[in-house]
TIFITOR-411031 format. One record per residue (C-alpha): residue number from 1; x, y negated, z; residue in one letter. Coordinates in Angstrom, 3 decimals. Last residue first. Example, Ala and Ser with C-alpha at 12.3 -4.5 7.8 and 13.67 -1.06 7.14 Angstrom:
<nodes>
<node pos="2" c1="13.670" c2="1.060" c3="7.140" code="S"/>
<node pos="1" c1="12.300" c2="4.500" c3="7.800" code="A"/>
</nodes>
This chain:
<nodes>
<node pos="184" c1="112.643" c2="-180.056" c3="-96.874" code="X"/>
<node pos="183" c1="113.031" c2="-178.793" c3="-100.107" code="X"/>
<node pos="182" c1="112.359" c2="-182.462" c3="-101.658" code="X"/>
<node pos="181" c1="114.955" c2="-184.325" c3="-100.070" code="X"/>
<node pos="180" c1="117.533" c2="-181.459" c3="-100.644" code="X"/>
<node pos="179" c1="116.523" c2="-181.379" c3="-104.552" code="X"/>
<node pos="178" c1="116.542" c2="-185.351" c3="-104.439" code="X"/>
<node pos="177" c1="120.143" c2="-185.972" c3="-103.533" code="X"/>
<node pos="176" c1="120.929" c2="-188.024" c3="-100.224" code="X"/>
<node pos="175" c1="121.677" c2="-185.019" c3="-97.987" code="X"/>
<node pos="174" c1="118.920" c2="-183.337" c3="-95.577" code="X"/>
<node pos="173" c1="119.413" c2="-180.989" c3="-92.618" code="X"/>
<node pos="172" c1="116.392" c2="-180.621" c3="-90.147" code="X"/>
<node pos="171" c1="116.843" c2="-179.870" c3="-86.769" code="X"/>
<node pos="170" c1="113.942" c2="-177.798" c3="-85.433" code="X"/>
<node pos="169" c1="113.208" c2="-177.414" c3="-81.163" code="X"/>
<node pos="168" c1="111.723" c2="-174.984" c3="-79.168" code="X"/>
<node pos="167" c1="113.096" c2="-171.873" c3="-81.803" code="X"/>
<node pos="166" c1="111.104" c2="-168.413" c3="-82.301" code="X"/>
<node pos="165" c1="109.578" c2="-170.252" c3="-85.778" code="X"/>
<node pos="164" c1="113.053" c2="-171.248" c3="-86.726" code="X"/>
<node pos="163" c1="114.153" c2="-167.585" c3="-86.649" code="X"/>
<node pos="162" c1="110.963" c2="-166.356" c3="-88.437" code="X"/>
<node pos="161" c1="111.041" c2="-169.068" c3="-91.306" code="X"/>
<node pos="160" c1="114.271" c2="-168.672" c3="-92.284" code="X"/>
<node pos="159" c1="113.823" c2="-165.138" c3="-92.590" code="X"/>
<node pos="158" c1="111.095" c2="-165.494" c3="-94.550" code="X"/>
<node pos="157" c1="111.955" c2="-167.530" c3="-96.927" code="X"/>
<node pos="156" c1="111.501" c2="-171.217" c3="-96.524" code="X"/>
<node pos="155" c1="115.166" c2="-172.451" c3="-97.797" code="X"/>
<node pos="154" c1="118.687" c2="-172.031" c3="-96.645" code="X"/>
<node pos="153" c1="120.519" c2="-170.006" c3="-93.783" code="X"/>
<node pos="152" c1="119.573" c2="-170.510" c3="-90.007" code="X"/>
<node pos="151" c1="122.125" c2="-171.852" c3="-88.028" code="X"/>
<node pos="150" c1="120.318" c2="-171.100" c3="-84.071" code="X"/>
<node pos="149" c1="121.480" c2="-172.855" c3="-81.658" code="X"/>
<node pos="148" c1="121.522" c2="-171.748" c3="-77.697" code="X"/>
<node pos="147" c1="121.529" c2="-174.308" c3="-75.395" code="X"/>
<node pos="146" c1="122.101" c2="-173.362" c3="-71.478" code="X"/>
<node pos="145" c1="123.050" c2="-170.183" c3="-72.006" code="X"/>
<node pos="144" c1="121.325" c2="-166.790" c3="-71.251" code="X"/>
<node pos="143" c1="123.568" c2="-163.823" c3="-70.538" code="X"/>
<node pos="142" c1="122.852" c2="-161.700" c3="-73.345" code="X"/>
<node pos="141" c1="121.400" c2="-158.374" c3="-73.602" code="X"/>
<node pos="140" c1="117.754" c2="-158.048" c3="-72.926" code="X"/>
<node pos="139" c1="116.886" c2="-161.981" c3="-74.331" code="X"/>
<node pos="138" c1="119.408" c2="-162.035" c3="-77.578" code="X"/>
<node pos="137" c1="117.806" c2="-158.297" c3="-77.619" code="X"/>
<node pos="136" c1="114.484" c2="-159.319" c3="-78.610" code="X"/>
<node pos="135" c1="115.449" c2="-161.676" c3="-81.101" code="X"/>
<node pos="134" c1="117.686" c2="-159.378" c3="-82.756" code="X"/>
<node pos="133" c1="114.874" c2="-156.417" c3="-82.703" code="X"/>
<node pos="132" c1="112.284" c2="-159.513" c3="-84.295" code="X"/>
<node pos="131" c1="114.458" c2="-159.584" c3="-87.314" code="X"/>
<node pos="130" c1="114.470" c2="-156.010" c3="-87.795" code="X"/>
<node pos="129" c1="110.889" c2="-155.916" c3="-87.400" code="X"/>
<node pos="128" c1="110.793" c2="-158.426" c3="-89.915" code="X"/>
<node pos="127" c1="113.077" c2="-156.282" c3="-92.689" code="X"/>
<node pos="126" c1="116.052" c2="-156.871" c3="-93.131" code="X"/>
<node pos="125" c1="116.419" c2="-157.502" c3="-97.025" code="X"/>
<node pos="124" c1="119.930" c2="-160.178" c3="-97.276" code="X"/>
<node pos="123" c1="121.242" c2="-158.393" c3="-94.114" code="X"/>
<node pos="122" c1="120.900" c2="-154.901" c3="-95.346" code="X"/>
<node pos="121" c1="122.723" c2="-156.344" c3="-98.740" code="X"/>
<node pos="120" c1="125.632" c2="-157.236" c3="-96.561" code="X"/>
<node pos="119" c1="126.884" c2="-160.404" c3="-98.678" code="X"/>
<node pos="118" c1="128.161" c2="-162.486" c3="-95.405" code="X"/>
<node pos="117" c1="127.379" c2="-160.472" c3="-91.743" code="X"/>
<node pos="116" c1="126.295" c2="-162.523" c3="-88.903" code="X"/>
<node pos="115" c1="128.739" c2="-163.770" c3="-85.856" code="X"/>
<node pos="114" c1="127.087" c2="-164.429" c3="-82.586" code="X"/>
<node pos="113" c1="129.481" c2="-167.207" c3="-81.454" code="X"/>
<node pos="112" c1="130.203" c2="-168.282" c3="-77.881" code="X"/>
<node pos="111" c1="131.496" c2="-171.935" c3="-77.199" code="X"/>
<node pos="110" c1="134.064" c2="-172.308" c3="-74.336" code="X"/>
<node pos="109" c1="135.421" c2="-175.045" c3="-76.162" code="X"/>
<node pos="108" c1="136.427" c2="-173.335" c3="-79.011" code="X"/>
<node pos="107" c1="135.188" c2="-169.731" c3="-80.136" code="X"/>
<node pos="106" c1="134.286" c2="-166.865" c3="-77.604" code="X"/>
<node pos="105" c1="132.916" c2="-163.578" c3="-79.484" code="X"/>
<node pos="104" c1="129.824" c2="-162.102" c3="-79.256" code="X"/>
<node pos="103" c1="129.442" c2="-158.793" c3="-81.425" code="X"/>
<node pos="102" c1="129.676" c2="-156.152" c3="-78.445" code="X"/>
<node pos="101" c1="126.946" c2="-157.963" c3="-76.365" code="X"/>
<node pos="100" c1="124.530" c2="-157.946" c3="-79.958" code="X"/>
<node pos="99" c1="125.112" c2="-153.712" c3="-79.211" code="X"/>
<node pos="98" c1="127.233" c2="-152.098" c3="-82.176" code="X"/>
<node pos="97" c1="127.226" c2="-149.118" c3="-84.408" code="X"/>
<node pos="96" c1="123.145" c2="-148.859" c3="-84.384" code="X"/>
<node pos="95" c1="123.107" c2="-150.696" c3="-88.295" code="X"/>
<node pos="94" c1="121.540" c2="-153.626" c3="-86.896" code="X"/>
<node pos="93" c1="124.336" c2="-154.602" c3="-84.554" code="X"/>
<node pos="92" c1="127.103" c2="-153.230" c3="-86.797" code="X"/>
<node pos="91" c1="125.078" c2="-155.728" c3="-89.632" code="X"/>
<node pos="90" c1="125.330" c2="-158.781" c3="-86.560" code="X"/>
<node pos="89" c1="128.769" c2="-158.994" c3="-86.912" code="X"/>
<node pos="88" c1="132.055" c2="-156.550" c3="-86.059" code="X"/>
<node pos="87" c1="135.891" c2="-157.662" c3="-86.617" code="X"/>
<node pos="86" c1="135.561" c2="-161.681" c3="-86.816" code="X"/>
<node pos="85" c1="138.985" c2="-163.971" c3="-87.769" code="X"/>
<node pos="84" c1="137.940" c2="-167.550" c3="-86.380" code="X"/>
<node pos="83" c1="138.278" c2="-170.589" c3="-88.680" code="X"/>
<node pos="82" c1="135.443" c2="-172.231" c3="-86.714" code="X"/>
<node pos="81" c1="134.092" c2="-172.887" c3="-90.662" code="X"/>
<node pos="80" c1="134.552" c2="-169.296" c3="-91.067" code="X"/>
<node pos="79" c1="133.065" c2="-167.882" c3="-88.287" code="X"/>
<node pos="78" c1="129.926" c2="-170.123" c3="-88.866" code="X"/>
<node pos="77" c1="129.865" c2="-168.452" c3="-92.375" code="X"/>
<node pos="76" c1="126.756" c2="-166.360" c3="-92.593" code="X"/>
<node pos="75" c1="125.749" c2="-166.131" c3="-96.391" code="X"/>
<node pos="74" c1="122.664" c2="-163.323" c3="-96.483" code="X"/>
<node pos="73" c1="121.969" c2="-163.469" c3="-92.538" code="X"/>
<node pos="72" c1="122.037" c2="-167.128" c3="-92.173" code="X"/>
<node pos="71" c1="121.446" c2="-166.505" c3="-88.619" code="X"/>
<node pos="70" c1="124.614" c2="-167.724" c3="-87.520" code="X"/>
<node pos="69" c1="123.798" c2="-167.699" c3="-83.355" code="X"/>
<node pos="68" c1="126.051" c2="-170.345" c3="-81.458" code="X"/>
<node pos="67" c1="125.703" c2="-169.642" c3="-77.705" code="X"/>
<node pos="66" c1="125.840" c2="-173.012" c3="-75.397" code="X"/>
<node pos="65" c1="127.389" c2="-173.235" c3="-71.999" code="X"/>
<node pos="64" c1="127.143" c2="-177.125" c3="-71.395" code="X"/>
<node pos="63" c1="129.988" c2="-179.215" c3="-69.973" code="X"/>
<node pos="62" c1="130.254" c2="-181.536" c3="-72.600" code="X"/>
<node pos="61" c1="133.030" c2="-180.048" c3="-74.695" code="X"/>
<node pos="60" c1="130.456" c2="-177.361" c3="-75.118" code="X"/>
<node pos="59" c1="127.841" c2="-179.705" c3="-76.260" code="X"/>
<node pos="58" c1="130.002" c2="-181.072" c3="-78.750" code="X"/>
<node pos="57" c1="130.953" c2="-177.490" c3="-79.861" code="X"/>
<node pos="56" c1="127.649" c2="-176.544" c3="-80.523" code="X"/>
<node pos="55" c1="126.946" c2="-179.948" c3="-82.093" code="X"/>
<node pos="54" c1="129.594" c2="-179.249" c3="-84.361" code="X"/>
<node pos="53" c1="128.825" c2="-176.004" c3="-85.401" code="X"/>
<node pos="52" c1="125.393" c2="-176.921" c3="-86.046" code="X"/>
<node pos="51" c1="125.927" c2="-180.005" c3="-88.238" code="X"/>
<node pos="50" c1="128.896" c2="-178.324" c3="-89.935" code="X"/>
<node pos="49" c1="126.542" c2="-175.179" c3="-90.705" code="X"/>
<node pos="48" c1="123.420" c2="-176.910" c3="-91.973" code="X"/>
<node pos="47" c1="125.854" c2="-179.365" c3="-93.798" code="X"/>
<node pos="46" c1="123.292" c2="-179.804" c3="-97.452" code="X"/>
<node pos="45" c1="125.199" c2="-176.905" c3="-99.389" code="X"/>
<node pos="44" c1="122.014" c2="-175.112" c3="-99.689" code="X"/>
<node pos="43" c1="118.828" c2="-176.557" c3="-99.992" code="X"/>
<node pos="42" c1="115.301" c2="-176.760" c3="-97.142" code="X"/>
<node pos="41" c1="117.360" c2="-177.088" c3="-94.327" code="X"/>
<node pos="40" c1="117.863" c2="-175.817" c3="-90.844" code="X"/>
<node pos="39" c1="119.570" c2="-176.038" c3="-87.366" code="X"/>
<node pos="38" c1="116.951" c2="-173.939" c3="-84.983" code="X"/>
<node pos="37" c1="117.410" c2="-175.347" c3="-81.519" code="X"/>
<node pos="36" c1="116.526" c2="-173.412" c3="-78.488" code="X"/>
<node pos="35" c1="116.905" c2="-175.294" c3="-75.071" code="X"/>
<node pos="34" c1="117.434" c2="-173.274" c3="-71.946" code="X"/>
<node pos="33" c1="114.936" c2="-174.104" c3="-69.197" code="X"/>
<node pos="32" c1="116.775" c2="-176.422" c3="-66.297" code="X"/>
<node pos="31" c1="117.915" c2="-174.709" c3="-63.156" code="X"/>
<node pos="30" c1="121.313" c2="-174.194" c3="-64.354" code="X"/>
<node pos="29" c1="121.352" c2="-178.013" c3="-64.878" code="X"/>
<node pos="28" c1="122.360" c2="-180.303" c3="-67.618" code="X"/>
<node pos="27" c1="119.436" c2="-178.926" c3="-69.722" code="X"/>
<node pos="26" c1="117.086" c2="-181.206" c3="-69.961" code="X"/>
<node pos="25" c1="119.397" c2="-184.369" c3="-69.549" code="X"/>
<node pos="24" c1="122.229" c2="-183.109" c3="-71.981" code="X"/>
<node pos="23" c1="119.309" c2="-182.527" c3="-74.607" code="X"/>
<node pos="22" c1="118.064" c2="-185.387" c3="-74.055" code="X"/>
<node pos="21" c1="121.905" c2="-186.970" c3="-74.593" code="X"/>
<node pos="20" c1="122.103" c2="-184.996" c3="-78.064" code="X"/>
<node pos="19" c1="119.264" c2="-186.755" c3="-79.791" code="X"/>
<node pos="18" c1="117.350" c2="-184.320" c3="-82.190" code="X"/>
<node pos="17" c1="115.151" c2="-186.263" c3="-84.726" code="X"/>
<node pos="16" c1="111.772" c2="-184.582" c3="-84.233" code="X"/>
<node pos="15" c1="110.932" c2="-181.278" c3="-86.051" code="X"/>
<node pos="14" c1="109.251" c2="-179.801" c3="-82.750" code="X"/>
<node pos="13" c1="108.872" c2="-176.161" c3="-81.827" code="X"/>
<node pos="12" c1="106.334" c2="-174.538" c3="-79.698" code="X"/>
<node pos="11" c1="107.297" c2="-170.866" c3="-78.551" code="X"/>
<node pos="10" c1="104.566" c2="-168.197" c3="-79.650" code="X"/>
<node pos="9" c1="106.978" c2="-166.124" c3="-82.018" code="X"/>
<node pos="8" c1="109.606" c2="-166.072" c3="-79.043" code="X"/>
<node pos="7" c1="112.897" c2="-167.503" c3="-77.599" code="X"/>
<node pos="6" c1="112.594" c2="-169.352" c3="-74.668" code="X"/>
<node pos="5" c1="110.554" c2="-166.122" c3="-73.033" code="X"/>
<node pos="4" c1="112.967" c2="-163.839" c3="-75.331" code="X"/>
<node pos="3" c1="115.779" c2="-165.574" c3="-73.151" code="X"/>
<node pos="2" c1="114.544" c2="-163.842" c3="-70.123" code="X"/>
<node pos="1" c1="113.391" c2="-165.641" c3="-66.922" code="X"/>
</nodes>
């Protein structure tokens, strides 16, 4: 099995409240299907990236190998928040200097990070076909982990709405202040 077939347009997604020891039971195996998890949010500044970071590295400490993709292609800043120093992202990917196996990097924990690009104006207007080349080559050139989560940048646009579309399950990020209540 590919990652594309965990990983696609078609795949059903859930917005449930995610509980991390399911997610240890379906996938504490090789055997097991990986699990896709879109972290997401309808406002920026809400935690999106702490909340995925952390459960990346959470699972990691728990045994899991689990593949952190920053798919906030405008504003990525996973690498930042792992305070990790990144030489090529996801723009040498799309821009033909790279291949997505070049980009990875390994972060804590065993954790491994597929860095995007921050204020790369290709990034900010990829087109979908662009977006669906990414997805297609997470399955063709990666090994496939156990959980991979997706940090998907802020909002509906559509860009957001692609990546969390391809994801099983949706994590949604909400603070106490209205505006993030009501853009979720």
């Amino acid at each position: 099995m590919t990652m594309l077939q965990f990983m696609s347009y078609d795949a059903p997604y859930n917005v449930v409240p995610f509980r991390h020891d399911d997610a240890l039971r379906s996938v504490g195996s090789r055997e097991s299907a990986m699990q896709v998890i879109a972290v997401t949010g309808g406002k920026g500044g809400v935690g999106k990236t702490n909340v995925a970071v952390n459960l990346a590295v959470s699972m990691s400490m728990d045994g899991l190998d689990v593949m952190l993709f920053d798919a906030d292609l405008g504003l990525a800043n996973v690498d930042i928040v792992l305070g990790m120093q990144i030489k090529h992202t996801l723009a040498d990917v799309v821009s033909g200097d790279k291949t997505l196996a070049d980009v990875v990097v390994d972060g804590p924990e065993g954790l491994r990070v597929i860095p995007a690009a921050s204020g790369v104006a290709q990034m900010v207007d990829m087109q979908s076909a662009d977006q669906e080349m990414l997805i297609r080559q997470l399955s063709d050139q990666l090994m496939p982990p156990d959980v991979l989560i997706v940090d998907t940048g802020a909002g509906i646009d559509q860009t957001v709405q692609t990546f969390v579309a391809a994801c099983q399950t949706a994590v949604l990020v909400v603070c106490d202040e209205p505006a993030s209540l009501t853009d979720a």
